[in-house]
C-alpha positions in Angstrom: 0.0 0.0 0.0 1.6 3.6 -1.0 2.3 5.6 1.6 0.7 9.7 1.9 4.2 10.7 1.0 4.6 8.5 -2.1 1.3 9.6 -3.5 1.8 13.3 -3.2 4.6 13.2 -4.9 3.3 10.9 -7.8 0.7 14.0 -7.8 3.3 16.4 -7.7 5.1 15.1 -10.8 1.9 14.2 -12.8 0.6 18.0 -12.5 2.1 20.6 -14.4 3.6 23.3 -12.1 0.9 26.0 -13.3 -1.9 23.9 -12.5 -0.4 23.1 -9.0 0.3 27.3 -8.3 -4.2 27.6 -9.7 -4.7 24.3 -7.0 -3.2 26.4 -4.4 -4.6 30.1 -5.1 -8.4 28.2 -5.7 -8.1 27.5 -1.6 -10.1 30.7 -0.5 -10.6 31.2 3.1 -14.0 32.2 3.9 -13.7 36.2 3.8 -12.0 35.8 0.4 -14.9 33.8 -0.5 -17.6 36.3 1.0 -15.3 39.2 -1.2 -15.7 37.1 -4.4 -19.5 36.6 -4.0 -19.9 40.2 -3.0 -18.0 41.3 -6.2 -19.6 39.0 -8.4 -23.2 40.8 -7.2 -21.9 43.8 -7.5 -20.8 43.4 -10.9 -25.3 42.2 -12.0 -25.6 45.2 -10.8 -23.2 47.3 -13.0 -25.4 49.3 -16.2 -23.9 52.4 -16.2 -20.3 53.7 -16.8 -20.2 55.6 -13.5 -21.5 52.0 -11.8 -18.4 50.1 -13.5 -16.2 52.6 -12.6 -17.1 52.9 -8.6 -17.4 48.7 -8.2 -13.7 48.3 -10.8 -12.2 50.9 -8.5 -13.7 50.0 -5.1 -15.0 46.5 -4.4 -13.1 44.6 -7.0 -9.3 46.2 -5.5 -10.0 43.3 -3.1 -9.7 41.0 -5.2 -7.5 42.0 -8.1 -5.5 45.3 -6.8 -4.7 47.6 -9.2 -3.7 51.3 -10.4 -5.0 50.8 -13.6 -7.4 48.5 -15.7 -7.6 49.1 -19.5 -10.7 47.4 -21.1 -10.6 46.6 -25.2 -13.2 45.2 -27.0 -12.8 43.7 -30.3 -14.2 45.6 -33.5 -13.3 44.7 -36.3 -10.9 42.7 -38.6 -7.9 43.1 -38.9 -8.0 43.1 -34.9 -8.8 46.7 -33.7 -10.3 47.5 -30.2 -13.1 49.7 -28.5 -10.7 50.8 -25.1 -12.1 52.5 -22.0 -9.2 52.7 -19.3 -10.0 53.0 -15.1 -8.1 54.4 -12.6 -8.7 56.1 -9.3 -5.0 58.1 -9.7 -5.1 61.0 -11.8 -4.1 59.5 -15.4 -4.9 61.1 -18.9 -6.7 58.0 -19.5 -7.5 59.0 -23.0 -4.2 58.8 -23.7 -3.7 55.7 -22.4 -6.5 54.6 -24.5 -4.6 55.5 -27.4 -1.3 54.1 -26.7 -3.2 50.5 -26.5 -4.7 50.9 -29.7 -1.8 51.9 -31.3 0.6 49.6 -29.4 2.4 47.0 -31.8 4.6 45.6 -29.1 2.9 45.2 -25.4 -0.9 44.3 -26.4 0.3 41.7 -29.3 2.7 40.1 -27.3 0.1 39.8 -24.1 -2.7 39.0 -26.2 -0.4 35.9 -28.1 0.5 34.6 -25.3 -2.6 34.6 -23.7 -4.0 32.5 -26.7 -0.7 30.2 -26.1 -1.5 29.7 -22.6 -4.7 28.4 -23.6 -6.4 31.5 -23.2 -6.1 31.1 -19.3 -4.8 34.3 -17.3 -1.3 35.5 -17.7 0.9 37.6 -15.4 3.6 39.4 -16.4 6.3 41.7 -15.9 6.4 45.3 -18.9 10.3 46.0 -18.4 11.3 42.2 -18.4 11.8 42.1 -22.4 13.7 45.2 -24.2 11.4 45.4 -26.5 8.7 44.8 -24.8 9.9 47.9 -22.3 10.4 49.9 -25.8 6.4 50.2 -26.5 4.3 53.4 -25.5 2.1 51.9 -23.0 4.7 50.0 -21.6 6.5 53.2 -20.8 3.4 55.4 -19.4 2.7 51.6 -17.0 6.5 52.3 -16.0 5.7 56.2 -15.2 3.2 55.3 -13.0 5.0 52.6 -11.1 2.6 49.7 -12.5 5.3 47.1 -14.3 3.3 44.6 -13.0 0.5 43.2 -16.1 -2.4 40.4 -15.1 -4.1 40.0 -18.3 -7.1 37.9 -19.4 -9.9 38.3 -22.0 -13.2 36.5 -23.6 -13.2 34.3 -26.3 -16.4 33.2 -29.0 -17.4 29.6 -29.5 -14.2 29.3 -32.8 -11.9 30.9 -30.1 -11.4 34.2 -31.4 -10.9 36.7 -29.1 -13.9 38.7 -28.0 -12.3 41.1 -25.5 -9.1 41.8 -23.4 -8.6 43.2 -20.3 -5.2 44.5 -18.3 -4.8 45.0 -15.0 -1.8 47.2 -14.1 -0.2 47.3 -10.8 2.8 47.6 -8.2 5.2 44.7 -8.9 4.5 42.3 -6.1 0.6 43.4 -6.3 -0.8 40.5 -7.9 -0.2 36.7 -7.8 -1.3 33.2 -8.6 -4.1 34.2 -5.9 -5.2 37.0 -8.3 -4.5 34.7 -11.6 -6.9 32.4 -10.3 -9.6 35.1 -9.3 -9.2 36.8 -12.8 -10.4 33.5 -14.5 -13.5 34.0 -12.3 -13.8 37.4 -12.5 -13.4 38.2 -16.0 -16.7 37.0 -17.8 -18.5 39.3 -14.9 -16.0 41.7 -15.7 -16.7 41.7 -19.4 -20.9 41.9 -19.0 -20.8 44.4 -16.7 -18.5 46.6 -19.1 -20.7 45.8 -22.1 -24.2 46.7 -20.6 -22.4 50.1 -19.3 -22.1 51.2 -22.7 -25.5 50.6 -23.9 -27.8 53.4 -23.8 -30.5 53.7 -20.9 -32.9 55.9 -22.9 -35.6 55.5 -19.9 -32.9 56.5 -17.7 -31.6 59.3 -19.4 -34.8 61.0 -19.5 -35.6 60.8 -15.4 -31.9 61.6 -14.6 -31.6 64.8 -17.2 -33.7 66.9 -15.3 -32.2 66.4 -12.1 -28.7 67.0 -13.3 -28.9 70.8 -13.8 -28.3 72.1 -10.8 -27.8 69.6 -8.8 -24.0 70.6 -7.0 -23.6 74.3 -6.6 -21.1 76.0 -7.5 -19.0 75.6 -4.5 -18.8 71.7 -4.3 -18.6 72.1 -8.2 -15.4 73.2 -7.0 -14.5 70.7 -4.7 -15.4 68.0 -6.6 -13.2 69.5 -9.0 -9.8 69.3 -6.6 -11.4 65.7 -5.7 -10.6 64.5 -9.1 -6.8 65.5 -8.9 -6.6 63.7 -5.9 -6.4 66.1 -2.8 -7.1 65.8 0.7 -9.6 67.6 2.7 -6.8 69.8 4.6 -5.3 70.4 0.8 -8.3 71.5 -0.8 -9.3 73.8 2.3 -6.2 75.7 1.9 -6.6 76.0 -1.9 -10.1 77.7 -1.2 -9.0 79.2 2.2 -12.1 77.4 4.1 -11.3 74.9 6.8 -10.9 71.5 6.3 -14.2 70.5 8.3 -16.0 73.1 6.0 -14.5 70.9 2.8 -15.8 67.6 4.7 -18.9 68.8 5.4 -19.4 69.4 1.4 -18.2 65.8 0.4 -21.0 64.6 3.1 -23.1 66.8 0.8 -22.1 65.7 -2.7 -22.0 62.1 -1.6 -25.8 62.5 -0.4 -26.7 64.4 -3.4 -24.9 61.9 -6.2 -26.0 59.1 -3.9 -22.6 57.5 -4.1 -20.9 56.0 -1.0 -16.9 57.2 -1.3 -15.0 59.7 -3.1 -13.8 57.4 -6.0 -17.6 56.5 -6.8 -18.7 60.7 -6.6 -15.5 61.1 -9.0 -17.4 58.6 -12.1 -20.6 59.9 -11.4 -19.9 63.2 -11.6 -17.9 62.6 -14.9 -20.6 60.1 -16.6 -23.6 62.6 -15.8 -21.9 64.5 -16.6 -21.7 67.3 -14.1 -17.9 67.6 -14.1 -15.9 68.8 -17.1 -12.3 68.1 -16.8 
């Protein structure tokens, strides 16, 4: 009879090493769990862009943290993408949106090896390959500190690739813990995206009226300083108010955007929009 010992390492050798690192990150303890159940709700509940961005920049940094997440959705042939990019740190995302589209190093490379890695999540380092480290994006991820790259995407029934999606982060940020959460996340991730882009006509109607108006000019202002990323003491000092005066707006504009942190007012505000940065 074959001892515990003998058989683990007959499993051991019979598993390939990638499989054994997914084995280990699918172990969960229960609050991991609770966060992945939470976030997968949370993400049903995403159909606007302002929703995506508060639950992609809130909730989900729990599972998968990151300082930026570019989103590209397949168009047309030859390959050419849709991008929306996501990031609580004050980027010129539309920029980055364009360095992905035009990228002919980074995003090919990722998006090859994803399909040889049997289209299962990939994590990877920007600056490891020289030319790699040459491409545009892979510069602006190095600017920002976020050399770090998890990247999965969606595939059709022939296996053609339906959309791609990159998390960027600290090195050390992300690991097979995160690999194996981005195979569960990712089809959430995808929907939720999607349905934000679709037009709410209903919606836009009931919410049009109510947007005029709706922040005066003062927290206009505030909300303003919010979205480059001050503090309460920073922003009192700009407008020579005190800081309990500035948190006493936020209260305010959180109430009146019905939002729950700054990060959330930030998208809203942009989507409605009511802020014009």
């Amino acid at each position: 009879m074959q001892t515990e010992t003998a058989v683990a390492g007959q499993i051991a050798h019979s598993v390939p090493p990638q499989d054994l690192g997914a084995m280990e990150a699918s172990r969960l303890d229960p609050l991991e769990q609770e966060s992945l159940m939470l976030n997968l709700d949370a993400a049903l509940r995403v159909h606007a862009r302002h929703q995506f961005f508060g639950w992609s920049q809130g909730a989900l940094q729990s599972l998968i943290p990151h300082d930026l997440l570019i989103c590209g959705l397949r168009s047309s042939e030859p390959v050419s993408f849709y991008v929306e990019s996501f990031s609580a740190l004050t980027l010129d995302l539309n920029r980055v949106n364009e360095l992905f589209r035009q990228d002919a190093a980074l995003v090919p490379h990722l998006i090859k090896s994803w399909e040889k890695n049997r289209r299962q999540p990939l994590l990877s380092e920007t600056g490891a390959d020289g030319s790699l480290a040459a491409s545009g994006l892979a510069r602006e991820l190095t600017r920002i500190g976020a050399t770090s790259v998890l990247a999965h995407g969606t595939y059709d029934v022939s296996g053609r690739l339906g959309s791609f999606f990159i998390f960027a982060c600290r090195p050390g940020a992300a690991g097979p813990r995160q690999v194996y959460l981005a195979d569960l996340v990712v089809p959430f991730l995808h929907s939720a995206w999607v349905r934000s882009q679709l037009s709410w006509t209903s919606d836009e109607v009931t919410m049009k009226p109510q947007v005029a108006g709706l922040l005066t000019a003062r927290e206009l202002e505030i909300m303003k300083w919010l979205y480059y990323g001050k503090s309460n003491m920073e922003i009192g000092m700009i407008l020579s108010i005190s800081p309990l005066t500035v948190k006493n707006h936020v209260q305010k504009i959180l109430r009146k955007l019905n939002v729950v942190n700054r990060t959330q007012a930030i998208g809203k505000a942009l989507t409605l929009p009511i802020l014009n940065i």
